[in-house]
N, C-alpha and C positions, 0 to 999 in steps of 0.2 A: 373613249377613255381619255383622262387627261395622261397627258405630258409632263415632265418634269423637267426643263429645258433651262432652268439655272439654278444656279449654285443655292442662290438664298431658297427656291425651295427645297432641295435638296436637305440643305443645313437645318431647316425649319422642322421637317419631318424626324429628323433623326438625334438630332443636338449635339454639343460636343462630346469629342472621344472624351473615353474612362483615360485618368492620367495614368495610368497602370500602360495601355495601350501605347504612349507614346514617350515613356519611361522606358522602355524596352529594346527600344530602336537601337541599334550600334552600326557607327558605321565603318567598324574594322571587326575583324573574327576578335573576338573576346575567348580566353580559355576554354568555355563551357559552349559558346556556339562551336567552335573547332570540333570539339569533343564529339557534339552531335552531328554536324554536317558528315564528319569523317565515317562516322558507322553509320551514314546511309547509302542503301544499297541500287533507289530506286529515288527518283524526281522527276519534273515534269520542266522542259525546257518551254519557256515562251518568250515570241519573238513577235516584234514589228516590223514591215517594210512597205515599201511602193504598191506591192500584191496585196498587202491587208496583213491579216495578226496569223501567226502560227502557234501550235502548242506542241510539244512532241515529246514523249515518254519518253524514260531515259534511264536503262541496268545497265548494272554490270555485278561479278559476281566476287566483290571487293566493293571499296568506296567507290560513288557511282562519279566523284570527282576529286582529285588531288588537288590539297588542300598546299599553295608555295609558300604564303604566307601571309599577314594577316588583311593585305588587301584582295591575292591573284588565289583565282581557284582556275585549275585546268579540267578540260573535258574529253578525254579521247572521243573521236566519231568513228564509231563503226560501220563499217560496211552494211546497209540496208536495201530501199529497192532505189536507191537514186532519184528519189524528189527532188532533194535539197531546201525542202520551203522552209525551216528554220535558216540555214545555211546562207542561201540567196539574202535571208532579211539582214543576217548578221553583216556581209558581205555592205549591202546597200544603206544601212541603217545603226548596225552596232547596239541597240537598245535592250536587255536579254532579264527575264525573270525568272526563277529556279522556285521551285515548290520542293521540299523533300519530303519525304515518307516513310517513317521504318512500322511495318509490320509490329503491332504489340504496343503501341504506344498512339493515344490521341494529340500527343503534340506532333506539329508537324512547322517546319522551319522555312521563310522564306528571304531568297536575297535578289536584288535590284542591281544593276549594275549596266555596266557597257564591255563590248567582249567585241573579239575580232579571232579570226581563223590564221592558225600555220599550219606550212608541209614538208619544218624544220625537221629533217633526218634525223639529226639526234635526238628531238622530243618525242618523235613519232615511234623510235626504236624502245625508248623507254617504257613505253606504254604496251609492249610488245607482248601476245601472245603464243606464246610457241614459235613456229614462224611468221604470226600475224600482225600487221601492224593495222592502227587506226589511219584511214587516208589523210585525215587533219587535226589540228585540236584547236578546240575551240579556248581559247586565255579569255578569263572573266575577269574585268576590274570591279572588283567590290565597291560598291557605294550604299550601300546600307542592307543590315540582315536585321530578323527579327522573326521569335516565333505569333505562330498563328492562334487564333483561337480556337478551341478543343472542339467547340460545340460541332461540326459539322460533321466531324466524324462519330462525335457519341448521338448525334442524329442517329445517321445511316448506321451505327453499329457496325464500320465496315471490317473489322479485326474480328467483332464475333457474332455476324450472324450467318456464317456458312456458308455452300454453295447455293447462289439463287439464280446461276445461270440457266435450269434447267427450263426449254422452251423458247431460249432468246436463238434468235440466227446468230452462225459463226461466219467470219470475216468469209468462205468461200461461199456460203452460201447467200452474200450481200456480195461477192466478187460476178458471181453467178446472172442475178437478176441483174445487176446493172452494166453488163456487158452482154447480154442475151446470150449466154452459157458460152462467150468466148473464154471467158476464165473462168478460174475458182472451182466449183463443186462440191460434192461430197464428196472427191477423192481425194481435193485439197486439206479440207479441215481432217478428213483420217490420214492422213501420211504428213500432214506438215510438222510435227514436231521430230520426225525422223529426220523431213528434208530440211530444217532449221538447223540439227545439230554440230553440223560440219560446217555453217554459214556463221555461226552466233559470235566469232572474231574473224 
């Protein structure tokens, strides 16, 4: 199969953006990007470094980052299982892309920026669940946000075409085969949302 290994053919296939697409671009929160970043509950963090690219999913059960102002968006990190592959790249690299997603709606918003980690006690306390604190947060400097185009959600219909999990393997049962039953099972995927709920701050 051929390659597409520069730009001009890249550019050749596809032609320029719609000025709609690059009309859109802000590179500070604008009223209405605020509005929506702040009521999302759920994003996708992606990161570059030394190790290669990370992506990692990213709730909480409020805004999924605190919005300081119209450059700095903050991110509590929650306690998970201790990879740190986002974390490590921010660390080495700083370079950070945010996808967000609110349920119920095909627009979805994305921002660009450079970010770095603190384990500032008073940020950390802020952030605070009951007595739980996030280990770090991650400060995102804004350098430009911009919604996404609709189509790929109204592809997938992924708000309303239901459960279609039904037959796919659950994370123990992928824990399972690729550790020759050292972990995971089917005891895993039936009790993990119990053993999740005391962990999830």
């Amino acid at each position: 199969m051929r390659r597409l290994d520069t730009l001009d053919d890249l550019h050749a296939l596809y032609g320029a953006p719609a000025p709609a697409a690059l009309g859109k671009v802000a590179t500070r929160l604008t009223p209405l990007y605020r509005q929506w970043i702040e009521g999302a509950r759920f994003g996708v963090l992606s990161t570059v470094g030394p190790e290669g690219v990370h992506g990692s999913p990213r709730g909480d059960d409020g805004p999924v980052v605190r919005v300081v102002d119209e450059n700095t968006l903050m991110m509590p990190d929650w306690w998970g299982n201790n990879r740190l592959d986002c974390l490590r790249d921010i660390v080495q690299d700083g370079r950070v892309a945010l996808l967000f997603l609110v349920p119920g709606t095909n627009t979805t918003v994305r921002v660009n920026g450079h970010a770095f980690l603190t384990d500032d006690a008073d940020l950390r306390h802020s952030f605070a669940k009951g007595d739980k604190q996030p280990a770090t947060v991650i400060v995102i400097e804004l350098a430009e946000v911009y919604t996404q185009c609709a189509k790929a959600l109204m592809r997938s219909a992924l708000w309303t075409c239901g459960n279609i999990s039904g037959g796919l393997p659950k994370s123990g049962e992928i824990m399972a085969d690729m550790t020759n039953g050292a972990y995971g099972g089917k005891d895993y995927d039936r009790t993990y949302a119990e053993y999740a709920k005391p962990k999830m701050w």
